[in-house]
VOTI-749714 format. One record per residue (C-alpha): residue number from 1; x, y, z. Coordinates in nm, 2 decimals. Layout:
BEGIN
{NUM, {X, Y, Z}}
...
This chain:
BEGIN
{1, {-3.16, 7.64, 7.79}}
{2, {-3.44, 7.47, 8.03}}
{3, {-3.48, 7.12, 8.07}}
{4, {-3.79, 7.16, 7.91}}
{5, {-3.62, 7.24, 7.59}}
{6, {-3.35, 7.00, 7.61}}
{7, {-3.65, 6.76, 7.66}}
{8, {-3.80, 6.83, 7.37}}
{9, {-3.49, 6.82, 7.13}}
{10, {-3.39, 6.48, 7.28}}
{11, {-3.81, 6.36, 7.18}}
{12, {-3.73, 6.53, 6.80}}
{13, {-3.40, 6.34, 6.76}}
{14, {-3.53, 6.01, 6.83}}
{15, {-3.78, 6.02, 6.65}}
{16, {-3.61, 6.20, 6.35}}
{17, {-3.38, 5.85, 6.38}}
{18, {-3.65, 5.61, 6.38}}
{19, {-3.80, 5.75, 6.08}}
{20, {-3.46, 5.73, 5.89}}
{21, {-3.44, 5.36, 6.00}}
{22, {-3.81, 5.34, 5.87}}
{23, {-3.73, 5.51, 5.55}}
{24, {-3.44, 5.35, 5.47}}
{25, {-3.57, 4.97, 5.56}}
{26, {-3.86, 5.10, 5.26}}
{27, {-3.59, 5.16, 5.01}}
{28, {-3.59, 5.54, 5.08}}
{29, {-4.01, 5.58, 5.09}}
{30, {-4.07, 5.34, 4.80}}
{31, {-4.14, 5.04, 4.72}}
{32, {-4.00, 4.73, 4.86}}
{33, {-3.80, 4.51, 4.58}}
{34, {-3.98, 4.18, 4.64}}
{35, {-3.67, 3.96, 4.48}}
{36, {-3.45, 4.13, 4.80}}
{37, {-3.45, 4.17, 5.19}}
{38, {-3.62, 3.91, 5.40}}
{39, {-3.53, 3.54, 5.42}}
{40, {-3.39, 3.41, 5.09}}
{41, {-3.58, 3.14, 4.88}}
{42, {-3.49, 2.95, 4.62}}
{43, {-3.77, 2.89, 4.29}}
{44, {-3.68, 2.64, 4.07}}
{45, {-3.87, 2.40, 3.77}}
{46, {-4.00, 2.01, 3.88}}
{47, {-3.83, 1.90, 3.56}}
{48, {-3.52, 2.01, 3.33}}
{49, {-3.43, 1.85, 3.03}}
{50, {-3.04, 1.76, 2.89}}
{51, {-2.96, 1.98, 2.65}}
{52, {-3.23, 2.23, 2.72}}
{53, {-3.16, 2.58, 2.92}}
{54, {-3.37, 2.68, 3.20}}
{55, {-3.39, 2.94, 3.46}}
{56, {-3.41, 2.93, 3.84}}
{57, {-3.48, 3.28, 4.06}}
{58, {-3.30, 3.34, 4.38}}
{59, {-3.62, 3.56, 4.56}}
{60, {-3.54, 3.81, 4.93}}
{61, {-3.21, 3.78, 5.11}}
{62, {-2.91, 4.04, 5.00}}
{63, {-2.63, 4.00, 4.74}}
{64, {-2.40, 3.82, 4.67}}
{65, {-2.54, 3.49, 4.64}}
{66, {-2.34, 3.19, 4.68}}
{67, {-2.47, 2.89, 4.46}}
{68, {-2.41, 2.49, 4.46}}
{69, {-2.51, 2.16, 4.29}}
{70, {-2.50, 1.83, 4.45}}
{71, {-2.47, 1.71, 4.05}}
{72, {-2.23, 1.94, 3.96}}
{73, {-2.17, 1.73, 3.61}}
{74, {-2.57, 1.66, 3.58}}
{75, {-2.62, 2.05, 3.68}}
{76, {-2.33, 2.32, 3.71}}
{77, {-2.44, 2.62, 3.88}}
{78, {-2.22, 2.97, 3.91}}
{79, {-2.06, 2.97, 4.22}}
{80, {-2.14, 3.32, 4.31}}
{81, {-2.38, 3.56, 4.16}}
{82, {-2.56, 3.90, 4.25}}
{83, {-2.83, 3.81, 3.96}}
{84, {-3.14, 3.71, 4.08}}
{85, {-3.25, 3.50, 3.79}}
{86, {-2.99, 3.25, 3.65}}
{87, {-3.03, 3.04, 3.36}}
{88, {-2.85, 2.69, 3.38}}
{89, {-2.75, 2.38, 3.10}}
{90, {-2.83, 2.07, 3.24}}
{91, {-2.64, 1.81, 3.10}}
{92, {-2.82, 1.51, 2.96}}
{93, {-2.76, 1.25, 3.25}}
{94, {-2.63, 0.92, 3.24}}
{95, {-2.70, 0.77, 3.52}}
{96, {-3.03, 0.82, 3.67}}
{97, {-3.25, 0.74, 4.04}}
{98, {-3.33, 0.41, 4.08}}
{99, {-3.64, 0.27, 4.14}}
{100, {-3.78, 0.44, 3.88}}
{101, {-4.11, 0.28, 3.74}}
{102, {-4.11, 0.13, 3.40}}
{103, {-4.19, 0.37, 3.16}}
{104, {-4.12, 0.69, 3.36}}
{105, {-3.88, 0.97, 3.20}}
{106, {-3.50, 0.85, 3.30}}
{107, {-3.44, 1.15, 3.51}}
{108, {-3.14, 1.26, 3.83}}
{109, {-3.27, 1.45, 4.11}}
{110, {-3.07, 1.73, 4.21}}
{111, {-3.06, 1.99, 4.50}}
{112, {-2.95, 2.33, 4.45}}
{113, {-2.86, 2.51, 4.79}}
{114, {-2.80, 2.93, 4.77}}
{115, {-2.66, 3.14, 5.05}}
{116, {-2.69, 3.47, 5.08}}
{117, {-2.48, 3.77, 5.22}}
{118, {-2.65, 3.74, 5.58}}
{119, {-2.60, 3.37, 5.63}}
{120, {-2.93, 3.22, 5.54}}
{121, {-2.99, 2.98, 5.34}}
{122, {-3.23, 2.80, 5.05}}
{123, {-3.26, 2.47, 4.86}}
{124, {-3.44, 2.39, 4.53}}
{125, {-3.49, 2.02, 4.43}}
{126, {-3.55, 1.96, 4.02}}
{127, {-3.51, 1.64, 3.86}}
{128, {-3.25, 1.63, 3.52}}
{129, {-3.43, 1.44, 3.27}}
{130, {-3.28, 1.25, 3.00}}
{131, {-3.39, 1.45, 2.67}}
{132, {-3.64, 1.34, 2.47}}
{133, {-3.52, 1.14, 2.24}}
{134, {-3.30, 0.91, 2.51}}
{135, {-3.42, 0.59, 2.54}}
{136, {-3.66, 0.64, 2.27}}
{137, {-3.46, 0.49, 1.98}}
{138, {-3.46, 0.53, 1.66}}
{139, {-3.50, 0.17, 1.43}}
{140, {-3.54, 0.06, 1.10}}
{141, {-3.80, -0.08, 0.92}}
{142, {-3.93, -0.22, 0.62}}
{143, {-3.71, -0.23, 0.31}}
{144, {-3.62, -0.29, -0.05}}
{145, {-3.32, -0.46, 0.04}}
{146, {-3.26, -0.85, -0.06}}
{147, {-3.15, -1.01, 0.23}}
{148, {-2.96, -1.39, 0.32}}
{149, {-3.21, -1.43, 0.62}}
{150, {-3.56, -1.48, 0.67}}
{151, {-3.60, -1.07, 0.74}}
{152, {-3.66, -0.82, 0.58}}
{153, {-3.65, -0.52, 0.80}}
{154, {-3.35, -0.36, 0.93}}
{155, {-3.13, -0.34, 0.69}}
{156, {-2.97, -0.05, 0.47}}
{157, {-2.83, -0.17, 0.12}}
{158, {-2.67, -0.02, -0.16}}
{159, {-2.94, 0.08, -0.44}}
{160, {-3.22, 0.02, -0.14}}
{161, {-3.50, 0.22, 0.01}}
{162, {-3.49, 0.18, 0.37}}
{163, {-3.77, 0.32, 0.65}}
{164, {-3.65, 0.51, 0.93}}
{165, {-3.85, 0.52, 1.23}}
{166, {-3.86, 0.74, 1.57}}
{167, {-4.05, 0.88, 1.88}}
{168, {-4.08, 1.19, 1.99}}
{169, {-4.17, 1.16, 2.39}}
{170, {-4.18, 1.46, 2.69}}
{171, {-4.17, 1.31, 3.02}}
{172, {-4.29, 1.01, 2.88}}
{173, {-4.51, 1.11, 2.67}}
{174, {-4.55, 1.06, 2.31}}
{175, {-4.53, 1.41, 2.15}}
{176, {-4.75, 1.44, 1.83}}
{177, {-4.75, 1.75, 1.59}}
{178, {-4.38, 1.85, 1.67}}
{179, {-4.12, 1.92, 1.39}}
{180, {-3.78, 1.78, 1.35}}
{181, {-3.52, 1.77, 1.09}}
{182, {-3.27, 1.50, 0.95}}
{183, {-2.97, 1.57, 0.84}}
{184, {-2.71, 1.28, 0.65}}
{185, {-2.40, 1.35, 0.78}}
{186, {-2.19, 1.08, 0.66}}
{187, {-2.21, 0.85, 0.34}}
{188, {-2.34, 0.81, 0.04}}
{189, {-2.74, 0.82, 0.06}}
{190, {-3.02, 1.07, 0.06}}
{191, {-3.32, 1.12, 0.29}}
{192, {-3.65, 1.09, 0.15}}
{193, {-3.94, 1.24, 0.32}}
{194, {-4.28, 1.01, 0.22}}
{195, {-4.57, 1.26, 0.28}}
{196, {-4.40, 1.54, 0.11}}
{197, {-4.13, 1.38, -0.13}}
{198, {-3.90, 1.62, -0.07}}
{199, {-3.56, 1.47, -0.08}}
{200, {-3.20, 1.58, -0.01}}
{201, {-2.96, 1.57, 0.20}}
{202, {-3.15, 1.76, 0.51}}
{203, {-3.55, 1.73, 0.50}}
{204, {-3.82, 1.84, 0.77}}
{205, {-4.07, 1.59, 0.89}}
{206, {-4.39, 1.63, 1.17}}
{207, {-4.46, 1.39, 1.38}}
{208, {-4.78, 1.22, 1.36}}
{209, {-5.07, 1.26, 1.67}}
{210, {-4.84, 0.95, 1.79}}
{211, {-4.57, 1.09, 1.81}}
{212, {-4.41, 0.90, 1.53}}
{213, {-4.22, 1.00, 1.23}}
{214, {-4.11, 0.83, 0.93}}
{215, {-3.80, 0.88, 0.67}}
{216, {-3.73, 0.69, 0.42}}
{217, {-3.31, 0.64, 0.39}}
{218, {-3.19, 0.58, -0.02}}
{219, {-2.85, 0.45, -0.04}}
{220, {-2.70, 0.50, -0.39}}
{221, {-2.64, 0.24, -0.65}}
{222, {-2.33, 0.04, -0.64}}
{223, {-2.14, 0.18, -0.36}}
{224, {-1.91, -0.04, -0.16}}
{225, {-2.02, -0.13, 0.26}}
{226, {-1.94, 0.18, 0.46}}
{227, {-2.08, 0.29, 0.77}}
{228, {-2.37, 0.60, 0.70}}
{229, {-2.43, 0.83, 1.01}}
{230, {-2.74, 1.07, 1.05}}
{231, {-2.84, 1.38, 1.25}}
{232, {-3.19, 1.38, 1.43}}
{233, {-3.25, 1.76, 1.57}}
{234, {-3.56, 1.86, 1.74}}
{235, {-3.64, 2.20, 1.60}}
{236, {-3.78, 2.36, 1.86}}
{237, {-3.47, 2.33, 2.15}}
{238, {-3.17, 2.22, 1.92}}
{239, {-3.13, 1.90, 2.09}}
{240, {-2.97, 1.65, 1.84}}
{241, {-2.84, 1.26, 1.88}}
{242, {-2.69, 1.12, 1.59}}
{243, {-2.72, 0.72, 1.46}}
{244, {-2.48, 0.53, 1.28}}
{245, {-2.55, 0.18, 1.08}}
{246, {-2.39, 0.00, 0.81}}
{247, {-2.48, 0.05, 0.40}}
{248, {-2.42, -0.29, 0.30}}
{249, {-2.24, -0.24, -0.05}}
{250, {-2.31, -0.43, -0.34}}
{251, {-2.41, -0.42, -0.75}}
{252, {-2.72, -0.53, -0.95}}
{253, {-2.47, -0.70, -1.13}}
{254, {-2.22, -0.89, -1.04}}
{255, {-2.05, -0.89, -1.42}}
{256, {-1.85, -0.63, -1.47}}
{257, {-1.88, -0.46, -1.81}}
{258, {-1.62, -0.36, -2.02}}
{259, {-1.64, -0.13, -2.35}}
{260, {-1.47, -0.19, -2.61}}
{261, {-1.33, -0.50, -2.47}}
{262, {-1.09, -0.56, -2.73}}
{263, {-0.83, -0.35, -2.90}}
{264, {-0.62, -0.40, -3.27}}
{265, {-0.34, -0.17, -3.34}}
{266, {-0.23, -0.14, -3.66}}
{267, {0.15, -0.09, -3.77}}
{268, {0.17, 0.15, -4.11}}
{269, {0.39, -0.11, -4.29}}
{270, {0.47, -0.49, -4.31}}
{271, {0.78, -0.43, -4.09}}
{272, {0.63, -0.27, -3.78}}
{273, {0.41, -0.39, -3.55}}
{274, {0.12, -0.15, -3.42}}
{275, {0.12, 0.12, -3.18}}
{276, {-0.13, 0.33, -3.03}}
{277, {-0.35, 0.43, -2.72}}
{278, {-0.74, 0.38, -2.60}}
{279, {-0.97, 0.49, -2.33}}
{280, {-1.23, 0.19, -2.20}}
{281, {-1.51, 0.21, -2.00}}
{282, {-1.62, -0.03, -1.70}}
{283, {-1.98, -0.05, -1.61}}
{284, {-2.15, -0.15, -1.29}}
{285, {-2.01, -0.32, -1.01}}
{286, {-1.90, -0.12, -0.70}}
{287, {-1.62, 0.17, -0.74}}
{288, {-1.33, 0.18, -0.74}}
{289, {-1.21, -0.01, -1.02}}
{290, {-0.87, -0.17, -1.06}}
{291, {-0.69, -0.29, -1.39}}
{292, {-0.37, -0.44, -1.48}}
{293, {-0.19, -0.64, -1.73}}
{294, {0.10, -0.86, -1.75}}
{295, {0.26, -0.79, -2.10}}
{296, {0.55, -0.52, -2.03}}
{297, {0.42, -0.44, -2.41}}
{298, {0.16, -0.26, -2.24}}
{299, {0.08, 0.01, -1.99}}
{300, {-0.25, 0.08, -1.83}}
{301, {-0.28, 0.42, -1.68}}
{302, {-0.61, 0.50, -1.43}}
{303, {-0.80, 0.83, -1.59}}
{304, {-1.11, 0.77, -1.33}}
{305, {-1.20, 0.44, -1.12}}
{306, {-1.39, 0.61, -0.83}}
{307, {-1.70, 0.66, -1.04}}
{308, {-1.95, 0.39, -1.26}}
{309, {-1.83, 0.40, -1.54}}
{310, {-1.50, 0.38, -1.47}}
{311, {-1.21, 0.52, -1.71}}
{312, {-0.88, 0.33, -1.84}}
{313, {-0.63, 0.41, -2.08}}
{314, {-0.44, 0.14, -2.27}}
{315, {-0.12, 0.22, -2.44}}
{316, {0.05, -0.03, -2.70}}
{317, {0.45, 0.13, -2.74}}
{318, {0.66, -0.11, -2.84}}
{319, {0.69, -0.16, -3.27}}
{320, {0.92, -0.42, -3.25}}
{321, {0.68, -0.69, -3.03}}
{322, {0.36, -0.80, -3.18}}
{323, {0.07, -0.86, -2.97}}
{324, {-0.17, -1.12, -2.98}}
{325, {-0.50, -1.09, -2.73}}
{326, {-0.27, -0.92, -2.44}}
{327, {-0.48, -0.91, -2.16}}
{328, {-0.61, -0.67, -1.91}}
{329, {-0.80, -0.75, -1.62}}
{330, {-1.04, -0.53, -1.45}}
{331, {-1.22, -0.55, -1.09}}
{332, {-1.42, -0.37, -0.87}}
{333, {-1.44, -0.36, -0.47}}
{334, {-1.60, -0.66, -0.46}}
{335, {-1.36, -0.87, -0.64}}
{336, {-1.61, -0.88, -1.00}}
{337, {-1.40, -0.91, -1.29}}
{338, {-1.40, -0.88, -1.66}}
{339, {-1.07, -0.87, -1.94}}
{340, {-1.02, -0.65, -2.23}}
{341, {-0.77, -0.81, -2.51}}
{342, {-0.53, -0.59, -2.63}}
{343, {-0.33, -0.72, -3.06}}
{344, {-0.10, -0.53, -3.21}}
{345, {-0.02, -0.65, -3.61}}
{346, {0.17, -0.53, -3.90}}
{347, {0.02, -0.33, -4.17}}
{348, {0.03, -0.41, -4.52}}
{349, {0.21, -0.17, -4.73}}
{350, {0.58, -0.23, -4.81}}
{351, {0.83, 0.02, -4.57}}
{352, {0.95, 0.33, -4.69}}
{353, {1.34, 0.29, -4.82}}
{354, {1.49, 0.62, -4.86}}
{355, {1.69, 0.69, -5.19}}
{356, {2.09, 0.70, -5.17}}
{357, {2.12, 1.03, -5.23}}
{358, {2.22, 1.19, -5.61}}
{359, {2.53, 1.30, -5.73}}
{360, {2.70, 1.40, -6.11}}
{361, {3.08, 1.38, -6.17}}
{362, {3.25, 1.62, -6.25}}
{363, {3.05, 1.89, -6.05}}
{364, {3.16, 2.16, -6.30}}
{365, {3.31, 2.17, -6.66}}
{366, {3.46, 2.39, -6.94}}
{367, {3.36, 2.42, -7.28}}
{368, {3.42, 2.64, -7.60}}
{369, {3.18, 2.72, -7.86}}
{370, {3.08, 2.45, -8.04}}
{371, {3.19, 2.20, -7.77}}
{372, {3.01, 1.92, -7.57}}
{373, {3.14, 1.76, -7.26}}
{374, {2.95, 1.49, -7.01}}
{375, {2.91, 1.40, -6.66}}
{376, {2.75, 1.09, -6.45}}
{377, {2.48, 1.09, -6.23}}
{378, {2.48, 0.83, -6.01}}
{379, {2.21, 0.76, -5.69}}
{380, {1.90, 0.90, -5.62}}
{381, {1.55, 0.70, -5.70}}
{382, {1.66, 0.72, -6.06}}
{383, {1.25, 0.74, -6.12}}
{384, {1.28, 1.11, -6.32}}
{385, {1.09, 1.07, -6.63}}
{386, {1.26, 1.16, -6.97}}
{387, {1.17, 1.49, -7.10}}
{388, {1.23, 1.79, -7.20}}
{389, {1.46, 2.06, -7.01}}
{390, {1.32, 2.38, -6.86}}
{391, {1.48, 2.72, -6.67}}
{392, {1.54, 2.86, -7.10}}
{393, {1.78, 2.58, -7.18}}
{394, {1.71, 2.33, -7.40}}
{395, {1.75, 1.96, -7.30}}
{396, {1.58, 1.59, -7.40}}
{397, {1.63, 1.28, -7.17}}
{398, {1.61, 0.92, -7.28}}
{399, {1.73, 0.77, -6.95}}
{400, {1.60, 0.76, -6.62}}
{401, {1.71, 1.08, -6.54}}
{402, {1.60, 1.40, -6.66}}
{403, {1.84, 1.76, -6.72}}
{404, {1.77, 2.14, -6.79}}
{405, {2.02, 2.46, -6.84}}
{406, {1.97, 2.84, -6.68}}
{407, {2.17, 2.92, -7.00}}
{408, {1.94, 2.89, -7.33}}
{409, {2.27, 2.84, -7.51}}
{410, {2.39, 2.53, -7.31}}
{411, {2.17, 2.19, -7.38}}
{412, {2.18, 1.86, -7.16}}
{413, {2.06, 1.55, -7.25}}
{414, {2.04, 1.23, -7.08}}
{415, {2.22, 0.97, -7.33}}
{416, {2.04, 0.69, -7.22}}
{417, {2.39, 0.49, -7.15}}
{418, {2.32, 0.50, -6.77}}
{419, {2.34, 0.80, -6.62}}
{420, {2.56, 0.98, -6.88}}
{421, {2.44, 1.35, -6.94}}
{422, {2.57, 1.50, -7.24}}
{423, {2.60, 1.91, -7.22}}
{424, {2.69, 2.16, -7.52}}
{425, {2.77, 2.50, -7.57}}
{426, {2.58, 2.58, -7.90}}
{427, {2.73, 2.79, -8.18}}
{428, {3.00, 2.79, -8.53}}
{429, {3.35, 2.69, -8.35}}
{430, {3.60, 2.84, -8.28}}
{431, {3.74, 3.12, -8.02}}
{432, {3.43, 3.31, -7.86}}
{433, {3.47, 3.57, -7.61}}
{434, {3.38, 3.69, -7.22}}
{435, {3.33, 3.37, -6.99}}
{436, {2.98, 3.31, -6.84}}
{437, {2.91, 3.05, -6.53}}
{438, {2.57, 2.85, -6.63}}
{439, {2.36, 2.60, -6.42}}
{440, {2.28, 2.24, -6.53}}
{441, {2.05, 2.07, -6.32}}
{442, {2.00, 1.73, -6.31}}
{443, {1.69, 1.52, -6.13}}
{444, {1.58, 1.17, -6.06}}
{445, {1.24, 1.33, -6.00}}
{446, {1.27, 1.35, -5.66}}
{447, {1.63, 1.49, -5.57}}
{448, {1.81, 1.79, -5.79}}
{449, {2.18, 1.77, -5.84}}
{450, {2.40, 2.09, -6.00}}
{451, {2.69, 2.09, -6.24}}
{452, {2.83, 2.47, -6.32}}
{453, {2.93, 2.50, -6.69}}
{454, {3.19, 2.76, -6.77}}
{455, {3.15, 2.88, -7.16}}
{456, {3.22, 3.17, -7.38}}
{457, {2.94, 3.45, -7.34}}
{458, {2.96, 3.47, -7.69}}
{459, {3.07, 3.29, -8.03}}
{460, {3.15, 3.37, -8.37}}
């Protein structure tokens, strides 16, 4: 090999090296990627809003990235990333630059600093404004509501229409033509919109060209004080800040109304005194309801006394006491009262006396052909009618009670010498022959006593 030769390799290697370095500083003949290689910078917005996500781009240098806030709580950043756009929360600051002129957008500057894999380094400034609706509060205005003072706005009462009015504001800015919904999240009232009259408990305004919106807050009728919260969210971003105030509770009336208001049991006889229930109704006032009475005669039990009308039940159980205008009284939340009277009286027919019960002596006799015999009946209502027997005997009363046979040959009568019955076996006298076992009954019209006759089946 000459030195010529050797000369001339050397010349192709070098060169063969620079172009490598050439080709591979080009990304392999391409393209360079303009977000890499070079000094790293940093490209982030003037302005972020809390509560609103944004994104910053890390541009040049080489991955990784190392990443830090110096408002880590206004700002949190990843601490390391190979992305080169990242998008980022703020938070919605608290406490904000002073010196800030009146008027401005309440906002916390903060400096974001990247590094990247060769050492160099970039910083971003953005300022962390509070959102939109921060320091632009919310306030109520005219109203329906009665109130003790010389004012009229501000206040929310029960039964009442109350205005509701807000800003919407960017950087300081009213915001016309933007779109919001409210939302009741606690207590008992509805949200009115006035240019649509959609109500509910979630309706959509627009603000007008000055930004402003109105709602109109209905609290219901006769509801007790309690504390109402509602949800403003700008439909657009999400953002949402809520606002609490007080319903003050109260009644068109402040009688309570009770119906009926008076209650009469009746006992079904002259010897016991009335018993019974009944359901009364209390009408307006503020819920819930409370009743109670004195007289251990009575019990009141609750059926509903979270609602207008309220339910009660009244129950009367003793027959042995009666009553006279037992009292109930009823309130409300607000200490309105009213009574029902509660009597309980005998009734006016006499009281049932059961009969002793009936019985004949002797049970059971003997008799031969041509024979009589008689037995007593004693007890019972002694009201049977005299009459004539039935079952195929034969048999008359005259007394107070009344007799038949099963046995057409055997008769009982009724003697009319108290309750004497006088049964005979018909036929000539003398000896007859067989035995047969007949029934006499004997009633007092209500109660049936037997006596079992034991006579010849036949006679001469």
């Amino acid at each position: 090999m000459t030195f010529h030769s050797l000369r001339n390799t050397w010349a192709t290697l070098v060169l063969g090296f620079i172009t490598a370095i050439l080709l591979a500083s080009c990304g392999g003949g391409g393209a360079s990627t303009p977000l890499s290689g070079g000094l790293v910078t940093l490209l982030v917005p003037n302005t972020m809003y809390g509560g609103v996500a944004a994104d910053i781009t890390i541009a040049g240098g080489r991955a990784p990235y190392i990443l830090s806030s110096s408002e880590p709580a206004v700002l949190p950043v990843p601490t390391q990333t190979s992305s080169n756009v990242i998008t980022l929360l703020p938070a919605n600051p608290a406490v904000v630059d002073t010196g800030l002129p009146a008027g401005a957008l309440q906002v916390r500057t903060v400096n974001i600093t990247v590094r990247d894999a060769n050492g160099n380094t970039a910083v971003g400034v953005t300022k962390v404004g509070q959102n939109f609706f921060t320091g632009y509060g919310m306030s109520f205005g005219t109203t329906t509501c009665i109130s003790t003072t010389t004012t009229t706005t501000g206040t929310v009462c029960a039964g009442g229409d109350t205005t509701l009015v807000f800003s919407a504001a960017f950087n300081g800015n009213l915001y016309g033509g933007r779109e919001f919904r409210v939302d009741a999240v606690q207590g008992q009232f509805t949200l009115v919109n006035p240019a649509t009259g959609a109500s509910g408990t979630s309706v959509g305004v627009t603000t007008d060209h000055e930004g402003r919106a109105i709602v109109i807050v209905r609290a219901a009728a006769n509801i007790q004080t309690q504390v109402g919260v509602l949800r403003l969210t700008d439909v657009a971003t999400g953002v949402s800040i809520y606002e609490s105030f007080v319903i003050n509770g109260g009644s068109s009336s402040a009688v309570l109304t009770a119906l009926p208001s008076s209650f009469t049991f009746t006992g079904p006889d002259t010897a016991t005194c009335g018993t019974g229930s009944g359901d009364f109704l209390v009408f307006d006032g503020v819920p819930p309801y409370n009743a109670v009475s004195s007289d251990s005669n009575l019990t009141v039990t609750y059926v509903d006394v979270n609602h207008n009308p309220g339910r009660f039940r009244i129950s009367a159980t003793n027959p042995n006491v009666c009553i006279t205008n037992g009292t109930v009284v009823v309130t409300d939340a607000n200490n309105a009262r009213t009574t029902v009277t509660v009597s309980t009286v005998k009734g006016s027919q006499p009281p049932f006396v059961p009969p002793t019960p009936l019985t004949v002596q002797p049970s059971s006799i003997t008799l031969g052909c041509g024979q009589s015999g008689s037995v007593l009946a004693v007890g019972g209502s002694a009201s049977g009618s005299s009459g004539s027997g039935g079952g195929g005997g034969g048999g008359s009363g005259t007394g107070t009670y009344s007799a038949s046979s099963s046995n057409p040959d055997i008769t009982a009568v009724p003697t009319g010498n108290g309750g004497t019955i006088q049964i005979t076996r018909a036929g000539p006298a003398g000896p007859g022959t067989g035995t047969t076992s007949s029934q006499v009954f004997i009633t007092d019209g209500s109660q049936v006593a037997t006596v079992t006759v034991n006579a010849p089946t036949t006679c001469p």
